[in-house]
mmCIF file of the N, C-alpha and C atoms, coordinates in Angstrom:
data_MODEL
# 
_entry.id   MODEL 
# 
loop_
_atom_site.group_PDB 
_atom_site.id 
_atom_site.type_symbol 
_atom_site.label_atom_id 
_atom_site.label_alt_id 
_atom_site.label_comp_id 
_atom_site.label_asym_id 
_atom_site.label_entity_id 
_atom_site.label_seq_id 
_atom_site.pdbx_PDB_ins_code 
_atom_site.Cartn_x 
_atom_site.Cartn_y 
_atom_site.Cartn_z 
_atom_site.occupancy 
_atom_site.B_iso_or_equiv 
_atom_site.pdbx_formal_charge 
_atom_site.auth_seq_id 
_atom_site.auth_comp_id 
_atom_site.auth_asym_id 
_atom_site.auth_atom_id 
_atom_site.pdbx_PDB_model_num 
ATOM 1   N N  . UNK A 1 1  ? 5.358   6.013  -8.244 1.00 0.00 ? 1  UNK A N  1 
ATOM 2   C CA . UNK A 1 1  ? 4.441   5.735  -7.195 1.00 0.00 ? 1  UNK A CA 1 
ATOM 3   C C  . UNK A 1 1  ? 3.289   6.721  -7.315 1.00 0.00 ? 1  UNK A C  1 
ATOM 4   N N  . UNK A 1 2  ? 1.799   6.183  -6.960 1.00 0.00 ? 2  UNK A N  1 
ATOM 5   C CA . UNK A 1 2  ? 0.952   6.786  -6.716 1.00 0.00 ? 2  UNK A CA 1 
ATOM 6   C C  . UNK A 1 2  ? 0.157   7.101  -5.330 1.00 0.00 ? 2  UNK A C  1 
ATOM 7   N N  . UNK A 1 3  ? 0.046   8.521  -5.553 1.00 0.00 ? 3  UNK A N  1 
ATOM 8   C CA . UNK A 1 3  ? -0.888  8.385  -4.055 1.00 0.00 ? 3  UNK A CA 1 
ATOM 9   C C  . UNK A 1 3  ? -2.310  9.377  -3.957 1.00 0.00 ? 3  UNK A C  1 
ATOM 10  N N  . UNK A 1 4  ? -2.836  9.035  -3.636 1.00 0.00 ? 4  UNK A N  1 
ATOM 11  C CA . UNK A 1 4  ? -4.240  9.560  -3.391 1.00 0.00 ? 4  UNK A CA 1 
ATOM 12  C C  . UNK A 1 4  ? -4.793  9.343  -2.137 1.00 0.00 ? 4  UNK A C  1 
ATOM 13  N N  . UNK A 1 5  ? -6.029  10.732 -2.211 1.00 0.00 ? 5  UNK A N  1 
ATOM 14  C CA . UNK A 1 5  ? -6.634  11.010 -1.286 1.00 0.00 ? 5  UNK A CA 1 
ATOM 15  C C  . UNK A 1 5  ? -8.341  10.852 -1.631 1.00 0.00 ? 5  UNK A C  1 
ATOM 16  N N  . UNK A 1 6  ? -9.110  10.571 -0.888 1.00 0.00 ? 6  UNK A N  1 
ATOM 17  C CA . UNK A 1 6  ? -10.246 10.724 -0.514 1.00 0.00 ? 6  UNK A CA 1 
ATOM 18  C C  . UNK A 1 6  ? -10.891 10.795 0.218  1.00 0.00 ? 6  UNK A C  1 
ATOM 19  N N  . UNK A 1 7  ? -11.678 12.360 0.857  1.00 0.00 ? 7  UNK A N  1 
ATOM 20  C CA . UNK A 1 7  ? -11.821 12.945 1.934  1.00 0.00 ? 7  UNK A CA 1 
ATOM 21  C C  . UNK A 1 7  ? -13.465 12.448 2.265  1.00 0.00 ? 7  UNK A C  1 
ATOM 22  N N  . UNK A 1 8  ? -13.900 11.927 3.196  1.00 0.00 ? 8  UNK A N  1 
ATOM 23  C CA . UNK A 1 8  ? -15.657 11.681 3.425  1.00 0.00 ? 8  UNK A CA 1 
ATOM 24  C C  . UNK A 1 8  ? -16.270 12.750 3.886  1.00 0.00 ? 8  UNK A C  1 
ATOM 25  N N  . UNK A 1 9  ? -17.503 12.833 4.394  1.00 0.00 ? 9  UNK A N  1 
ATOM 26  C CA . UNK A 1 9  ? -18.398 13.787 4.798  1.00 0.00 ? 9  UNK A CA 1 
ATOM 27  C C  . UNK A 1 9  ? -17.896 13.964 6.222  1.00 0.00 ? 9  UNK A C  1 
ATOM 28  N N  . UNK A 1 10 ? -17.760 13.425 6.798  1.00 0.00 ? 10 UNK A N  1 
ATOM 29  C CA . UNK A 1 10 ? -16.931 13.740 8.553  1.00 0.00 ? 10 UNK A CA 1 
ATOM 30  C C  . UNK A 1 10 ? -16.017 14.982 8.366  1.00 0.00 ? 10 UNK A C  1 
ATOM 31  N N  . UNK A 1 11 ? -14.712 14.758 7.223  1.00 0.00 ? 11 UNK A N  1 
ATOM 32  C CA . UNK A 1 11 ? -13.905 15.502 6.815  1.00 0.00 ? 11 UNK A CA 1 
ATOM 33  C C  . UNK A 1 11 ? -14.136 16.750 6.392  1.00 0.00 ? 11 UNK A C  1 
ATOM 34  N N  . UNK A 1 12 ? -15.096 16.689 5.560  1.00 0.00 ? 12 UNK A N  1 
ATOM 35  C CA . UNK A 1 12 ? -15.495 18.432 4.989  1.00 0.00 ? 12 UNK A CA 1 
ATOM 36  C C  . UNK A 1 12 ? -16.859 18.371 6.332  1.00 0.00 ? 12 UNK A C  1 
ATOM 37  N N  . UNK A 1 13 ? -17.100 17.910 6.873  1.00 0.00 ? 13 UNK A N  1 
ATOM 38  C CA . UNK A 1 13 ? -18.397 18.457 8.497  1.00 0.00 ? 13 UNK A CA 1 
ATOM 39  C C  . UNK A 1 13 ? -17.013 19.080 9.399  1.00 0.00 ? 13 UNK A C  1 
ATOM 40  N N  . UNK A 1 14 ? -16.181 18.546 9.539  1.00 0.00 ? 14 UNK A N  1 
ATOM 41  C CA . UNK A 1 14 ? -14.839 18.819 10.661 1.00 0.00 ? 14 UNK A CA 1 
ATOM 42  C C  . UNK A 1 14 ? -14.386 20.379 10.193 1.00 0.00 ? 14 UNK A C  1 
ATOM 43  N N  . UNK A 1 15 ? -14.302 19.922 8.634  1.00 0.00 ? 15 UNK A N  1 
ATOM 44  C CA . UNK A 1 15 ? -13.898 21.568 8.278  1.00 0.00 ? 15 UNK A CA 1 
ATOM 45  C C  . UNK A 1 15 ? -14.731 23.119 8.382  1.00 0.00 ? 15 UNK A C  1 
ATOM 46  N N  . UNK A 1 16 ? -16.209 22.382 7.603  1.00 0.00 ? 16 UNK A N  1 
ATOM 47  C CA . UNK A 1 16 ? -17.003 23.128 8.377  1.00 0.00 ? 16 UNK A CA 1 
ATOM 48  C C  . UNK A 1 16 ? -17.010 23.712 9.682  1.00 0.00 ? 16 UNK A C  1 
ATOM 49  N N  . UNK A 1 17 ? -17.118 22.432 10.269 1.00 0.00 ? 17 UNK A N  1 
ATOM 50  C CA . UNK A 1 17 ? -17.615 22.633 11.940 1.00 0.00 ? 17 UNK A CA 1 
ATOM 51  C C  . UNK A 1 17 ? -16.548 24.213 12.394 1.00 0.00 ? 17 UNK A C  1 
ATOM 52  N N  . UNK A 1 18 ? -15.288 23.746 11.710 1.00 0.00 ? 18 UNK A N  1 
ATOM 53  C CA . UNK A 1 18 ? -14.136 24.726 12.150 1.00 0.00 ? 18 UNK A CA 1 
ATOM 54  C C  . UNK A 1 18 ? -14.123 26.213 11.554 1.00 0.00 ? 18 UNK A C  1 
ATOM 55  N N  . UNK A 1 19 ? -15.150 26.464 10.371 1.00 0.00 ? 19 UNK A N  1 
ATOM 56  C CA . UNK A 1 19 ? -15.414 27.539 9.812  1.00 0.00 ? 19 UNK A CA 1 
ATOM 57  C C  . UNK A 1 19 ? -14.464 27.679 8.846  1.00 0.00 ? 19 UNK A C  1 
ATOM 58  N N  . UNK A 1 20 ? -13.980 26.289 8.224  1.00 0.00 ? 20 UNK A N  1 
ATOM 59  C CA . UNK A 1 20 ? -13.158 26.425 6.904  1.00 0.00 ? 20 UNK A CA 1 
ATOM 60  C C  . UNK A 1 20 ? -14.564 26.383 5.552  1.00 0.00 ? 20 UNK A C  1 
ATOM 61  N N  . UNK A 1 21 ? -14.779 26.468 4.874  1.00 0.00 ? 21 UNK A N  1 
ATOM 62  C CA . UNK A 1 21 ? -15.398 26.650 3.978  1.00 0.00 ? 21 UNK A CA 1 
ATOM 63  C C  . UNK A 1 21 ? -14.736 26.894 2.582  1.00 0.00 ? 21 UNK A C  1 
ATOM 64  N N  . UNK A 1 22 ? -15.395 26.714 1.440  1.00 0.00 ? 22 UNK A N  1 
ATOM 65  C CA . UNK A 1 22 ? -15.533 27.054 0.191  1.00 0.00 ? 22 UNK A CA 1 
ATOM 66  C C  . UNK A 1 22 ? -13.569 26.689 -0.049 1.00 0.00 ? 22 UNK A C  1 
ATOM 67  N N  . UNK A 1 23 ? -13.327 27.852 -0.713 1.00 0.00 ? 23 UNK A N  1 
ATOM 68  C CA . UNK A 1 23 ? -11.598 27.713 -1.662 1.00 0.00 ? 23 UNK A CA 1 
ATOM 69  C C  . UNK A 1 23 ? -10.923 27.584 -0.137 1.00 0.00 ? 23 UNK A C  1 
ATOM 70  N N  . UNK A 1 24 ? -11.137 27.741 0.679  1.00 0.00 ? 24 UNK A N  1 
ATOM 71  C CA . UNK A 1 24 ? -10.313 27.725 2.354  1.00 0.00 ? 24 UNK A CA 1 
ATOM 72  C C  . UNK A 1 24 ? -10.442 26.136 2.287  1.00 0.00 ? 24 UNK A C  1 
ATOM 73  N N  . UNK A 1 25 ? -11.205 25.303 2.076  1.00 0.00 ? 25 UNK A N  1 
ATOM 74  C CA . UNK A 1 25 ? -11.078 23.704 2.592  1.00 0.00 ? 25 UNK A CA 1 
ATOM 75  C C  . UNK A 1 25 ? -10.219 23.292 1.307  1.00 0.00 ? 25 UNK A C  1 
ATOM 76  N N  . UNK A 1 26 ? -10.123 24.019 0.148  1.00 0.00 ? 26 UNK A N  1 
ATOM 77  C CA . UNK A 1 26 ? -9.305  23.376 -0.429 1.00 0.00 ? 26 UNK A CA 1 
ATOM 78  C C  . UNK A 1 26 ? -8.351  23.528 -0.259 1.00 0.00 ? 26 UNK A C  1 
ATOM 79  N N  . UNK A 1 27 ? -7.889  24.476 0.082  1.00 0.00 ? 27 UNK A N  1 
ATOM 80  C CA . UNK A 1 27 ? -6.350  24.813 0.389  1.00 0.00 ? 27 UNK A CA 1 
ATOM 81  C C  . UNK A 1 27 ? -5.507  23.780 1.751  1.00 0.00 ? 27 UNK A C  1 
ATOM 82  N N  . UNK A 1 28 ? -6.697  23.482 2.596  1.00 0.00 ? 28 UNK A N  1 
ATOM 83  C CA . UNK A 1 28 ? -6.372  22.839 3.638  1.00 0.00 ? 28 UNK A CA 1 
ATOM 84  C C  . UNK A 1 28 ? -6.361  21.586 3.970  1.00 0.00 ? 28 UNK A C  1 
ATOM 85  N N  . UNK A 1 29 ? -7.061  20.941 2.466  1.00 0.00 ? 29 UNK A N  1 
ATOM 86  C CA . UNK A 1 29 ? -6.390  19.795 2.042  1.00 0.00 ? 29 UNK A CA 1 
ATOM 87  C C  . UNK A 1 29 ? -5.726  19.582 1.197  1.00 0.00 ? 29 UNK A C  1 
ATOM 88  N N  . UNK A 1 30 ? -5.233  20.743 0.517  1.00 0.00 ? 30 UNK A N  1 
ATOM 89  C CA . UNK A 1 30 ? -4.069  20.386 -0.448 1.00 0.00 ? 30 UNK A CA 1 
ATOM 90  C C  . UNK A 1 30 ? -3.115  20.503 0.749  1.00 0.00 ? 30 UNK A C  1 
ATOM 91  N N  . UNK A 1 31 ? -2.858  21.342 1.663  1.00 0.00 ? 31 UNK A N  1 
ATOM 92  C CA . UNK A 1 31 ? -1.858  21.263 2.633  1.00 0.00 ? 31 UNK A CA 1 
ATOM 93  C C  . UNK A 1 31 ? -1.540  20.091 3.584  1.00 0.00 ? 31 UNK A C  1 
ATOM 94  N N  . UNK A 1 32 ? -2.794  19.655 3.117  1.00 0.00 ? 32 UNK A N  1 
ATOM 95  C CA . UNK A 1 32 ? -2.628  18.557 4.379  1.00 0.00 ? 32 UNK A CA 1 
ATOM 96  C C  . UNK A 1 32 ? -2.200  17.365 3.002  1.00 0.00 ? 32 UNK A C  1 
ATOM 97  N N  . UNK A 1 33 ? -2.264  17.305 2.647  1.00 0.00 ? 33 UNK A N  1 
ATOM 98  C CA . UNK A 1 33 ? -1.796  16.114 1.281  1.00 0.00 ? 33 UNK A CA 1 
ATOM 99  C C  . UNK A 1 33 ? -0.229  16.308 0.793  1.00 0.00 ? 33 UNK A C  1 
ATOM 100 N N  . UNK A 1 34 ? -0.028  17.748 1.321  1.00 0.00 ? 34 UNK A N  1 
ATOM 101 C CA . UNK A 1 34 ? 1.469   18.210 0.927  1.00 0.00 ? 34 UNK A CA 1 
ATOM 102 C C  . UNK A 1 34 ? 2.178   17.224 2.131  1.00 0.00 ? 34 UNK A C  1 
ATOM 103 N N  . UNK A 1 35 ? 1.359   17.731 3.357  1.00 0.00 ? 35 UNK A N  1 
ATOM 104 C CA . UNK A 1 35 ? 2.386   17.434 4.575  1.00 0.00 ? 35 UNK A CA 1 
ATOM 105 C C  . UNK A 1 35 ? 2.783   15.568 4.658  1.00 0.00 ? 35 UNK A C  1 
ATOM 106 N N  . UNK A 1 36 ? 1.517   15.456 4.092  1.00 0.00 ? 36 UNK A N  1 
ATOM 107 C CA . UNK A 1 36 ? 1.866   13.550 3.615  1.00 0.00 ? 36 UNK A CA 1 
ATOM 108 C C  . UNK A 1 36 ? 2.844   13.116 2.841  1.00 0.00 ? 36 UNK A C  1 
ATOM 109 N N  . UNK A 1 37 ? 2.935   13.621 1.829  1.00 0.00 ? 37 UNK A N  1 
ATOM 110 C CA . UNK A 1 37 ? 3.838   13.622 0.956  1.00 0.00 ? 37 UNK A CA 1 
ATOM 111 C C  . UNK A 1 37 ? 5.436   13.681 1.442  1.00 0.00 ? 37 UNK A C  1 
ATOM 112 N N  . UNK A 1 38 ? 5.696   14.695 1.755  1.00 0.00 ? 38 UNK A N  1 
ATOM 113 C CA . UNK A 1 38 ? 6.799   15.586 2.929  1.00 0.00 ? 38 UNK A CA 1 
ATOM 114 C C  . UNK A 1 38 ? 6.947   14.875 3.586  1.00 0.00 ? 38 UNK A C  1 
ATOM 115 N N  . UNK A 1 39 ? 6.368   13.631 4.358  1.00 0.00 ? 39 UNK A N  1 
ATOM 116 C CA . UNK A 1 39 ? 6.699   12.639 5.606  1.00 0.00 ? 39 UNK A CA 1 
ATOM 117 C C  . UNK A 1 39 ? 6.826   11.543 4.511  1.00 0.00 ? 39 UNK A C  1 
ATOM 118 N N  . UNK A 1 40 ? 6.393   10.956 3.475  1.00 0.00 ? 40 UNK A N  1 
ATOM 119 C CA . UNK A 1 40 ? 6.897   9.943  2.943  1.00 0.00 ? 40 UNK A CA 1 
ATOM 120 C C  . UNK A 1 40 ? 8.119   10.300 1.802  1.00 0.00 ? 40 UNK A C  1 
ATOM 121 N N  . UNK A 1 41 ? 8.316   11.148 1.229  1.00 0.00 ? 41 UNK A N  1 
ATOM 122 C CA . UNK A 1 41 ? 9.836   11.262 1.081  1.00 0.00 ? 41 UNK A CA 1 
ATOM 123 C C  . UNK A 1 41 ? 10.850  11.411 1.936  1.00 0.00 ? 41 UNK A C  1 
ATOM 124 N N  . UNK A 1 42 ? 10.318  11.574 2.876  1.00 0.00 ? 42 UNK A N  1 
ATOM 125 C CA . UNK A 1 42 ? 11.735  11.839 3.946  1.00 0.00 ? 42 UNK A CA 1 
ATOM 126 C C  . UNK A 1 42 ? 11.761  10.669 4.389  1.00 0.00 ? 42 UNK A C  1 
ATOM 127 N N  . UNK A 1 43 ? 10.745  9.838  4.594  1.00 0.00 ? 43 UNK A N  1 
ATOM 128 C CA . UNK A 1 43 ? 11.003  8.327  5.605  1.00 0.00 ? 43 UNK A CA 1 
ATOM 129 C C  . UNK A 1 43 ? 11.355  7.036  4.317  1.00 0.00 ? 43 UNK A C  1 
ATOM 130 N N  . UNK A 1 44 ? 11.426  7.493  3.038  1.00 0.00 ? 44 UNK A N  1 
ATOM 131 C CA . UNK A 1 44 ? 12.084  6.907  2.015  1.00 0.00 ? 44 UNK A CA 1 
ATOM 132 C C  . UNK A 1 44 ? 12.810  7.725  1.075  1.00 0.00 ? 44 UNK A C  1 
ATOM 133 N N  . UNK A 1 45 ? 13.704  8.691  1.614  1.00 0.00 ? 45 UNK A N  1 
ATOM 134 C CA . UNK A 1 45 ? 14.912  9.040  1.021  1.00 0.00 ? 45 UNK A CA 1 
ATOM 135 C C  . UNK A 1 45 ? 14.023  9.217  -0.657 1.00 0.00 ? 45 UNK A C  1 
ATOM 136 N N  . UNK A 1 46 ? 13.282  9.940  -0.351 1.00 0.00 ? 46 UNK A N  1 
ATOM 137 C CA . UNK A 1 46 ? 12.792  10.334 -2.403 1.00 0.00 ? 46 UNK A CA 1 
ATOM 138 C C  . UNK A 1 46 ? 12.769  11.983 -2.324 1.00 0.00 ? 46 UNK A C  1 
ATOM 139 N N  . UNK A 1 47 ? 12.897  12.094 -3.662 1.00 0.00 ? 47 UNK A N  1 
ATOM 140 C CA . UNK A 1 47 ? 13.167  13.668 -3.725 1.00 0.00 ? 47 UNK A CA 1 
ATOM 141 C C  . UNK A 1 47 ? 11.381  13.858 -3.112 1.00 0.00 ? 47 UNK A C  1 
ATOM 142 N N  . UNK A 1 48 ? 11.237  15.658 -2.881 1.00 0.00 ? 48 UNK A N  1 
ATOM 143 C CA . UNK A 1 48 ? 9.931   16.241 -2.357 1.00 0.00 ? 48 UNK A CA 1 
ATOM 144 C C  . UNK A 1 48 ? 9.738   16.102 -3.634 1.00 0.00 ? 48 UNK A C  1 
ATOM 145 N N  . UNK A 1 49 ? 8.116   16.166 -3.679 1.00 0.00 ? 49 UNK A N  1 
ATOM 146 C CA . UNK A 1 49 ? 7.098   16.496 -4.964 1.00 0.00 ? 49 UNK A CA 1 
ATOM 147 C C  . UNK A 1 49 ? 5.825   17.536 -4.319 1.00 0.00 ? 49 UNK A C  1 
ATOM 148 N N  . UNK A 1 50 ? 6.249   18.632 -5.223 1.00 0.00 ? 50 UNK A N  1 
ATOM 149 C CA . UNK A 1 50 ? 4.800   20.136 -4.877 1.00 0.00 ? 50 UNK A CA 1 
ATOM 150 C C  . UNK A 1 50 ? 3.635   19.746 -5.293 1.00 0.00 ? 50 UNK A C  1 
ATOM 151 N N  . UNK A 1 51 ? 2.140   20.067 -4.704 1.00 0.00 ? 51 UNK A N  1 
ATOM 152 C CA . UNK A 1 51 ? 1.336   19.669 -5.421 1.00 0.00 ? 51 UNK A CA 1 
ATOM 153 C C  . UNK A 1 51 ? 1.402   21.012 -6.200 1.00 0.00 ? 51 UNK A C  1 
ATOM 154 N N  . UNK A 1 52 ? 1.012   21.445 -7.346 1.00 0.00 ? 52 UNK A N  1 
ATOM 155 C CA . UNK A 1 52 ? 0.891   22.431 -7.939 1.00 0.00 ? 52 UNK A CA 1 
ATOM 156 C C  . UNK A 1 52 ? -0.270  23.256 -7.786 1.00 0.00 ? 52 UNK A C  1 
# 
């Protein structure tokens, strides 16, 4: 299975707005892409996968 993300300008303005910036917004959407992940293996019984 594949899954992907693609974040719009609302998304990195929101992060902004919040004073996430630069290597900080990335981290906070790799986290937030983790936590997706983490809710669809558990609601279909699949092993976790890390993003690296």
């Amino acid at each position: 299975m594949h899954f992907a993300t693609k974040e719009n300008t609302d998304y990195y303005g929101a992060l902004r707005a919040a004073g996430i910036r630069g290597l900080a917004s990335v981290e906070v959407t790799k986290a937030t892409f983790q936590n997706f992940l983490d809710a669809t293996a558990a609601a279909h019984s699949c092993p976790r996968v890390t993003i690296p």
